[in-house]
C-alpha positions, 0 to 999 in steps of 0.5 A: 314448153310454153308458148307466148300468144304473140310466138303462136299467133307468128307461127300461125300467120307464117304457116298461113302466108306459106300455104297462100304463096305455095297455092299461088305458085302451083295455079300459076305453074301448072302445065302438068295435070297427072292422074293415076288410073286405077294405080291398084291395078298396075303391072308393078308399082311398089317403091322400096320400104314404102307401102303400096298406097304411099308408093301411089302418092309418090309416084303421083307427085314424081310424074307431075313434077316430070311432066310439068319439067317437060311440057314447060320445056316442049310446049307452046306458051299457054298451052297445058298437059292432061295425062292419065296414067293407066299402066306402069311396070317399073324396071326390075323386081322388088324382094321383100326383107332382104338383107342384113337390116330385112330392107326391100330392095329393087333388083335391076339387072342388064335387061329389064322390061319397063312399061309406061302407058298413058292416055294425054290431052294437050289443052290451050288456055280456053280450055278446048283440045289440041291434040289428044292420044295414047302413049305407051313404052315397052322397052327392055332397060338396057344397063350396059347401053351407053344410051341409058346413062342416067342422067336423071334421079328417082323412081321415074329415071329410067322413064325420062330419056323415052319421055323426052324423045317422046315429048321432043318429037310429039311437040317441038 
């Protein structure tokens, strides 16, 4: 298929002017940092299908976009949210080729340990600190519990209602 220059140069500006807006919005957005320490090194981190290093990538992108929801809801204006996470051990277990069609598939059954563990700094806009410390989660998924309907999709759902509390009580 051929392509006229003026198509190549339309797709070329729309790209370019998509990547700026997206850029702008980001900086403009950004009330959550999250970084994963040593992701390597955690307890249980592997999502179905995916290896281990694009289970990293997704669970980066899955705890920014929880933590950016939160602190926008729970922190003060102008003040942001650094989080380092040093552990995590999600819910249930992974078998590996299971199945008629050999998928990976978590198994979660009624009572599941889950941790969470993370070191935050709260940031106002100059920069300085305004509150610091570490948080960990060490709970038993209850299935059965009324309490842990999810309410919540994704990787990180089980983690949200303890984020929440936790966030309401530490911020509000």
């Amino acid at each position: 298929m051929k392509f006229k220059p003026m198509q190549i140069i339309l797709v070329l500006l729309a790209v370019t002017n998509i990547q700026v807006i997206n850029a702008e919005t980001q900086k403009s957005d950004l009330k959550a940092q999250v970084v994963l320490v040593d992701g390597k090194k955690f307890r249980d981190y592997e999502l179905t299908n995916y290896s281990r290093s694009k289970s990293l990538q997704i669970l980066e992108k899955d705890f920014n976009r929880v933590f950016t929801k939160l602190s926008s809801k729970y922190l003060k204006d102008g003040q942001s949210i650094s989080i380092s996470v040093t552990n995590l051990d999600l819910p249930g277990d992974l078998r590996f080729s299971v199945g008629p069609n050999h998928q990976d598939i978590r198994i979660v059954k009624d009572i599941s340990p889950m941790k969470l563990a993370f070191n935050y700094k709260v940031l106002a806009n100059d920069g300085s600190v305004v509150s610091e410390g570490e948080y960990k989660i060490k709970e038993f998924l209850h299935l059965s519990s009324s309490s842990m309907r999810l309410r919540h999709r994704g990787n990180l759902a089980h983690f949200m209602p303890l984020l929440e509390k936790w966030f309401k009580s530490e911020f509000s």
